[in-house]
C-alpha positions in Angstrom: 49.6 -65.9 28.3 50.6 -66.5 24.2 47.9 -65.4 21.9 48.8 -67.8 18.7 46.8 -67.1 15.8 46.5 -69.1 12.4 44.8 -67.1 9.6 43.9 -69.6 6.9 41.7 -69.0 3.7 38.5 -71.0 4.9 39.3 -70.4 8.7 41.2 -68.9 11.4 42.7 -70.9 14.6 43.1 -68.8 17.7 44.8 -70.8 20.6 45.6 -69.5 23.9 48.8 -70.9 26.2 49.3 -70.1 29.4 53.3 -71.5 29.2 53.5 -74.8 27.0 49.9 -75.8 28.2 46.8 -75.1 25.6 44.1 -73.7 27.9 41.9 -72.7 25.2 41.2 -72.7 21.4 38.9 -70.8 19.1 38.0 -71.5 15.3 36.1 -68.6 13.8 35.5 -68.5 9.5 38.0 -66.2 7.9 36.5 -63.1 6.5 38.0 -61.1 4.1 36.1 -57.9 4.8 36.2 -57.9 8.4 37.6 -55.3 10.0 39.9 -54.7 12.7 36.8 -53.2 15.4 35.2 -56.4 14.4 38.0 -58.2 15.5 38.4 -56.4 18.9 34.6 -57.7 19.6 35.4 -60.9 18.6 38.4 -61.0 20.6 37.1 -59.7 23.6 34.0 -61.5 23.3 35.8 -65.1 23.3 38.3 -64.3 25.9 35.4 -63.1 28.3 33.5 -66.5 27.2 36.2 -68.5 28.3 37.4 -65.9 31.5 41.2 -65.1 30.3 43.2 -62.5 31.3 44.5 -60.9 28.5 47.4 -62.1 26.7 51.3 -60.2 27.3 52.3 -62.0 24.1 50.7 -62.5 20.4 51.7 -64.4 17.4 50.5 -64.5 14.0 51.2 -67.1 10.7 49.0 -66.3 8.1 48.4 -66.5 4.7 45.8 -64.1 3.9 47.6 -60.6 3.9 44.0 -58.3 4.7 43.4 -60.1 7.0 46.7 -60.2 9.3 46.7 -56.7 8.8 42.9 -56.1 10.7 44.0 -59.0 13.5 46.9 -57.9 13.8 46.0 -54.3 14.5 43.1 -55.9 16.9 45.2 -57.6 19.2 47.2 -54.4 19.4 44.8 -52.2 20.6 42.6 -54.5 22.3 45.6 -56.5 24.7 48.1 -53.6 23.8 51.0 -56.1 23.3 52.9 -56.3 19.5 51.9 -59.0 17.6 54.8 -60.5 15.9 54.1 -62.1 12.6 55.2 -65.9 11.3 58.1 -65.8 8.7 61.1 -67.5 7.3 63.2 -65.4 9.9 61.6 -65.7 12.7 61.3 -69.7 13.0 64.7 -70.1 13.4 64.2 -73.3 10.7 66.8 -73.0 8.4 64.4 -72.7 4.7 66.6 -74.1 1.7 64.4 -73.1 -1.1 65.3 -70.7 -3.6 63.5 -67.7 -2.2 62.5 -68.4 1.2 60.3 -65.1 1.5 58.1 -67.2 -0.4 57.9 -69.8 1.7 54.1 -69.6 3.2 53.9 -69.1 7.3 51.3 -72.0 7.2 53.9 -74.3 6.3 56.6 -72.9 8.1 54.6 -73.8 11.4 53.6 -76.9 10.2 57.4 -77.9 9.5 58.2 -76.4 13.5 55.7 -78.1 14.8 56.3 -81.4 13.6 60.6 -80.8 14.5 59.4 -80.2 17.6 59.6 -83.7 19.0 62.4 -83.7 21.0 63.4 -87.7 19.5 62.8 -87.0 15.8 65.6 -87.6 13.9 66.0 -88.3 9.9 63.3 -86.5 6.8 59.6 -86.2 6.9 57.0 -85.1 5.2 54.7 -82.9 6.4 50.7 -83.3 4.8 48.3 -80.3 5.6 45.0 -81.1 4.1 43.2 -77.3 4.5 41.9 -75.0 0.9 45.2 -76.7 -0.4 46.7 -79.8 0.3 50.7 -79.2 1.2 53.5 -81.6 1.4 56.5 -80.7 2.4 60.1 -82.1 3.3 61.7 -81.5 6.7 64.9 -82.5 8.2 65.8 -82.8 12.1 66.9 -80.6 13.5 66.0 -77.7 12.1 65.6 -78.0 8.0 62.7 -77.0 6.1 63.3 -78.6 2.2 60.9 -77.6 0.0 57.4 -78.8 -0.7 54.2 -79.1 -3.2 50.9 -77.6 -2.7 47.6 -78.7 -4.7 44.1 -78.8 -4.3 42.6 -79.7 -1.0 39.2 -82.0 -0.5 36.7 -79.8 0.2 37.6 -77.1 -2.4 38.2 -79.8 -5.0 34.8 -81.6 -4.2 33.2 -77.7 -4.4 34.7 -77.7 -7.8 33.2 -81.0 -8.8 29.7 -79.6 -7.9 29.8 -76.6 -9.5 31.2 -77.9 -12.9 29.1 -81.0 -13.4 25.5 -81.3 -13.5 24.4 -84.5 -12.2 26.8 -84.8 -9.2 25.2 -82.8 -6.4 27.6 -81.5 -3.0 26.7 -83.0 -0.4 
């Protein structure tokens, strides 16, 4: 069983495989205070929810540093398996951009994930709409180009709200 974890700024993705099969998937809000004993109840909390056996691997993209430290940490005592953490080395996408350490692990899955159809050929571009919108240029079989990141809906309509007076969030 593959513990896959997705740390985002507005919410974390927990997915559970057992091989390539998705037999379960969690969505909690991400928290920048939490701690990692908060995480272990979480954890063990959702897993006994659903009746999994703990996971013998773990794996982590995120782009919100305090966090992926608590998870992290979590997962490690709770399962006791390592948790590796996404990044430009590990997903064996070959990252031309001028510093690929800066390339986020959010869009580094997103680019694997969408190279991972077997008859994909030719450039894409890859459209996250999360906190930020990202759009970013991959190549099959393995190239991740670049990309853009801006403003997403929902924090761009929170904006709106809070800096006119007359238009209301709804």
């Amino acid at each position: 069983m593959l513990l896959a974890v997705d740390i985002g700024n507005t919410s974390t993705a927990l997915g559970v495989f057992a091989g390539e099969e998705l037999v379960a998937r969690f969505r909690i809000h991400t928290h920048r205070m939490r701690m990692e004993s908060e995480y272990r109840v979480l954890l063990k909390n959702l897993f006994a929810l659903e009746g999994l056996p703990p996971p013998t691997a773990a794996l982590l993209s995120s782009v919100v540093p305090p966090v992926e430290r608590e998870m992290k940490r979590a997962i490690e005592k709770l399962f006791g398996v390592k948790a590796r953490v996404v990044d430009a080395e590990s997903t064996g996408l070959e990252v031309l951009i001028e510093n690929p350490k800066e390339a986020g692990a959010d869009r580094l899955v997103n680019a694997v994930g969408a190279l991972g159809y077997e008859s994909l050929t030719g450039r894409y571009i890859v459209v996250d709409f999360g906190t930020a919108t990202t759009f970013d240029l991959v190549e099959a079989p393995g190239l991740y180009l670049g990309g853009a990141i801006t403003i997403g809906p929902q924090t761009a309509a929170d904006a709106l709200a809070a800096r006119t007076a007359k238009l209301p969030r709804i």
